[in-house]
N, C-alpha and C positions, 0 to 999 in steps of 0.2 A: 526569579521567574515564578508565576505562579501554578501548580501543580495541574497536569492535562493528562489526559487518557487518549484521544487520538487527534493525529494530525491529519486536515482536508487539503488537498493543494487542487486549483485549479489552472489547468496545463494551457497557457495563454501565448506561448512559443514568445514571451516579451521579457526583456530586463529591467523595464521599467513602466511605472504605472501612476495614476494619479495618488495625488499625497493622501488621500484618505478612500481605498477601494471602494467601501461599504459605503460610498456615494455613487460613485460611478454606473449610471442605469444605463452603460452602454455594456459592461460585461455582466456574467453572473453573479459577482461576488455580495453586491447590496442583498440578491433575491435570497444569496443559497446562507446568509450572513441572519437575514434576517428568519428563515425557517431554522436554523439553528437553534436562534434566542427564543424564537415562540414554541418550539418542541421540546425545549429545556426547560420553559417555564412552566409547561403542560407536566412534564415529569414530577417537576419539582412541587408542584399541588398534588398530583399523585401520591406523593411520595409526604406529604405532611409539614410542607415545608424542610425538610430536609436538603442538604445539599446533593446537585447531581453532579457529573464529571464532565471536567471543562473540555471543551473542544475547540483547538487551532486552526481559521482559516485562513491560508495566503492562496495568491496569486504565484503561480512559479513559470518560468521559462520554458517548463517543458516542452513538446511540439506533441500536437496529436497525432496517436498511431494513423490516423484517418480523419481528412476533414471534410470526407462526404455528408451530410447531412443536417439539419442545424444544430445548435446548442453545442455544448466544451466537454470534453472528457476530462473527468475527475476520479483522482487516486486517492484513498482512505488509507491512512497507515496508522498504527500498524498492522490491519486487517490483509496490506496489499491488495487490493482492489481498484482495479480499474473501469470506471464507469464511464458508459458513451452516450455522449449526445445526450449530455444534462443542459433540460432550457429552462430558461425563470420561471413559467407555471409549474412546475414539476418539482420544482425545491423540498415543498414541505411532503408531496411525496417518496423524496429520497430520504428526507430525514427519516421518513419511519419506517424506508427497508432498509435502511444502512448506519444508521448513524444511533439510533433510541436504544442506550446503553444498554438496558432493564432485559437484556434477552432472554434470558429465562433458559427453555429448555429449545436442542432444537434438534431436528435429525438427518443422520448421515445415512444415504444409500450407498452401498459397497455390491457395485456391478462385476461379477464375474464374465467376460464376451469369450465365445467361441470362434474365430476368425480363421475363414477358409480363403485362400488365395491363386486362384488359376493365374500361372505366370503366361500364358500364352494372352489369355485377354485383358487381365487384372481386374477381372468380376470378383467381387466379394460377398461371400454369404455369412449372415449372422446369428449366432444364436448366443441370447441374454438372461441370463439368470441374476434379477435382485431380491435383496436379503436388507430390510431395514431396522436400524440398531439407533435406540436411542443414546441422548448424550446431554450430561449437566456442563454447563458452562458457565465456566469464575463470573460472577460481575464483579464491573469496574471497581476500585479503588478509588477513594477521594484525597488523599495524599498521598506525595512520595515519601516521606518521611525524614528526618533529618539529613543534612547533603553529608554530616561527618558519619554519620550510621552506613551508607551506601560507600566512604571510602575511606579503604585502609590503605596505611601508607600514603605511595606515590600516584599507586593507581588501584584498580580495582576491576578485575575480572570475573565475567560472565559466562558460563558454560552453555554451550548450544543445549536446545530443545524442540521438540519433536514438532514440526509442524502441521499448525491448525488447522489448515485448507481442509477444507469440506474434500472428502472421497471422491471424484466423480465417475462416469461412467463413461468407458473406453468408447461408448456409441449409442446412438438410439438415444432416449430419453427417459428420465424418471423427475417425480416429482414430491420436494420437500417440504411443508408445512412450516411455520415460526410461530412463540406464543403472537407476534404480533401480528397474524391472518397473511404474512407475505407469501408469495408462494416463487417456488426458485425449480425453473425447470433446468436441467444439465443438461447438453446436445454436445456431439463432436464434431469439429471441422474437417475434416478428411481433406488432409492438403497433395496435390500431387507430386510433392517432391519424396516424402512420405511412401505415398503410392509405389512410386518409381523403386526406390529402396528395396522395397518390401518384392516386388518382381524379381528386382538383379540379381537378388540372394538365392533364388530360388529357380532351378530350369522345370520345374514341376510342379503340379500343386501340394499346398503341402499346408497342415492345419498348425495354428497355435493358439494354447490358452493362457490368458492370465487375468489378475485381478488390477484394476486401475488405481490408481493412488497417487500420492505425491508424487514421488519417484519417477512415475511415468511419465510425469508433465512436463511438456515440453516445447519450446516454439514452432519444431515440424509439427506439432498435431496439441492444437489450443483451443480448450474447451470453453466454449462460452456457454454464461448461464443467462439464462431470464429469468429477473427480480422483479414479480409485481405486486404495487402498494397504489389503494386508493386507484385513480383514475389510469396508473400510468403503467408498462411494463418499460423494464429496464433490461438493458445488457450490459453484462457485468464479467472479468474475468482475470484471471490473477497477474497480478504485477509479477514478474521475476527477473529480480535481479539481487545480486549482493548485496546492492546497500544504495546510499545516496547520501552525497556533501549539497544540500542545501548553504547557499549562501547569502546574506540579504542584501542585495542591491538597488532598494529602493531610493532613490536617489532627491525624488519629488519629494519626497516625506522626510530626508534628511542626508545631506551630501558627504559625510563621515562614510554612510554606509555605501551612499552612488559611488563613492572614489574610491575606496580600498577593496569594493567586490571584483574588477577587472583583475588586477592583481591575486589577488587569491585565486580565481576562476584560472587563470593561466597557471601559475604552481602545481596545484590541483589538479588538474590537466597533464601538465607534464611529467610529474609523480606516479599515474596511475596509469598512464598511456607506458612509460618506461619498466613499467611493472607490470605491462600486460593485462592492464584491471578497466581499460577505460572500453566503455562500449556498450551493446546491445543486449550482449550475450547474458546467462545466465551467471556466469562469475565476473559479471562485470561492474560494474559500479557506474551511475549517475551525477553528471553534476547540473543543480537545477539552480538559478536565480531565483530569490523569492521577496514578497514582499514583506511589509514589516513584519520582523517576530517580538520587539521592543529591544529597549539598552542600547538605545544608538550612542550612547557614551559609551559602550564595551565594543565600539567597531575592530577590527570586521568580528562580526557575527555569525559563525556556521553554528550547523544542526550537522550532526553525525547518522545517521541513519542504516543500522544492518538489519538485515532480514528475519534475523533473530528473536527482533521487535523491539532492539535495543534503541533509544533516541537519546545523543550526548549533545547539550547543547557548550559552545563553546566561546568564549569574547573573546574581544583585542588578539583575537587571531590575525597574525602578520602572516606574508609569504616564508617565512623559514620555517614554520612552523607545518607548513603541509607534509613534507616526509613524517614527521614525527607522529603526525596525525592518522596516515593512510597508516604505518606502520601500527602505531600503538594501539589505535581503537578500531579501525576498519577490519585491520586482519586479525589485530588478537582479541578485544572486544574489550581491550581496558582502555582505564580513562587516568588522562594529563592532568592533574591534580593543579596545577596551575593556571589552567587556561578554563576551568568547570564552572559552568555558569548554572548547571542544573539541567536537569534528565527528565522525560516523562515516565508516568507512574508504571510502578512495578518494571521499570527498566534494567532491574537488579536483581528481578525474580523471572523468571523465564516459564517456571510451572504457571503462571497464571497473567498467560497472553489473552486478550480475546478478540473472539469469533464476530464476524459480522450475520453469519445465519451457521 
């Protein structure tokens, strides 16, 4: 496989698609396929002819959180982002909030909120104090580097690290700049089950402070950001979950891979569901159908995906092979030396993940 810095998947709730997407002008993939290659080609003049870092688009299974309004929600990994209501004029403006590797520098606001809560009515008063702290961020990588360098032995382990997510703000709004003119404003959704919570606890009013961060993030109370480039604004907000088994079940494009992904998909399935991993939640794990990632002679073909920012690509993956999988690489973060078809870049180095803004 040839060396990639981030994977695009667009969430088409389908397990199968036509044999070559980047034809098909009924979904996005030709539009968002084709800004891709011409923002990459813009870089790569940029840049002196020099090489830029490859980008993966499939089509995957996923289902949109929401399918009010037009256009397909799309996840960037390993930025984890989830983008909404991406439509084909808007492409070449996503590429260059999300996707135009060269980011440069960008900056994090770290919102400290004051949060007053009358339990009788569950009015809330706010007071916001930000503090903005600039930040260098790694660029991409243009190789992974030899597959024997990345493994010793049998397998080869990854130690967690600190995640990238931008800081946000517990409430209210602030607003973040890129070298590349984007501008990304932070708001909170204030959900009422949340609300409720926050009442029960309490028969009085009663103040609390804290600083927003990673840690805080959470599906009761899910911050969305606005990302705007060129004509469009975007809503954008973090994927969370433990990981995702990408598996390619493109069936149109070559039936190796349409026939042995049900299979898999069920293993997988029952692995993770039996191990308490399969679902929604934050420690839960994904499993997506996607369309071709190539080596339809290595069927089946998963992608391992942890939140880490690790991505194991994996061939001739059978169903007996899913315990050894969820076990060996999902939860510990090594890799099956038998079954490695190749990784995306810096997937063996964890200090130097990167940022989408």
């Amino acid at each position: 496989m040839k060396p990639y810095t981030r994977h695009v998947l667009i969430s088409t709730g389908r397990e199968d698609w036509p044999a070559h997407i980047d034809e098909d002008k009924d979904s996005l993939a030709p539009f968002l396929q084709k800004a891709i290659d011409d923002g990459q080609e813009r870089l790569k003049e940029a840049k002196g002819g020099d090489k830029v870092p490859r980008i993966v688009l499939t089509n995957s299974s996923r289902m949109s959180d929401s399918w009010e309004g037009p256009g397909w929600e799309v996840i960037i990994l390993p930025d984890h982002i989830v983008v909404d209501h991406v439509t084909p004029d808007q492409c070449d403006d996503f590429f260059e909030a999300f996707l135009k590797p060269d980011i440069g520098t960008i900056f994090s606001n770290t919102t400290t909120t004051t949060t007053t809560t009358t339990a009788a009515t569950g009015d809330q008063s706010l007071n916001t104090t930000t503090t903005t702290t600039e930040l260098a961020v790694e660029k991409d990588g243009d190789a992974s580097g030899d597959r024997e360098d990345q493994i010793k032995g049998n397998t080869t382990t990854t130690s967690s690290h600190k995640d990238t997510w931008s800081t946000i703000a517990a409430t209210g709004s602030t607003t973040t700049t890129t070298t590349t003119t984007t501008t990304m404003t932070t708001t909170m959704r204030t959900t009422s089950s949340s609300l409720a919570q926050s009442v029960a606890s309490s028969s009085m009013s009663s103040a609390n402070s804290s600083t927003s961060s990673l840690s805080s993030f959470n599906h009761s109370d899910q911050s969305i950001i606005t990302v705007t480039a060129g004509n469009t604004t975007f809503t954008a907000r973090k994927w969370q979950r433990r990981g995702a088994v990408m598996i390619c079940s493109h069936k149109k494009r070559d039936k190796r891979c349409g026939v042995t992904a049900p299979y898999l998909k069920k293993a997988f399935n029952e692995i993770l569901l039996s191990k308490d991993m399969y679902g929604n939640g934050e420690d839960d794990v994904e499993i997506w159908m996607v369309s071709h990632i190539g080596g339809h002679k290595f069927a089946g073909n998963v992608i391992v995906h942890r939140r880490e920012g690790m991505a194991i690509w994996y061939g001739r993956v059978e169903p007996c092979h899913a315990r050894a999988i969820v076990d060996t690489t999902i939860e510990k973060g090594e890799v099956i030396r038998e079954l490695y078809r190749g990784s995306m870049v810096d997937s063996f180095n964890p200090s130097k993940k990167k940022m989408a803004w």
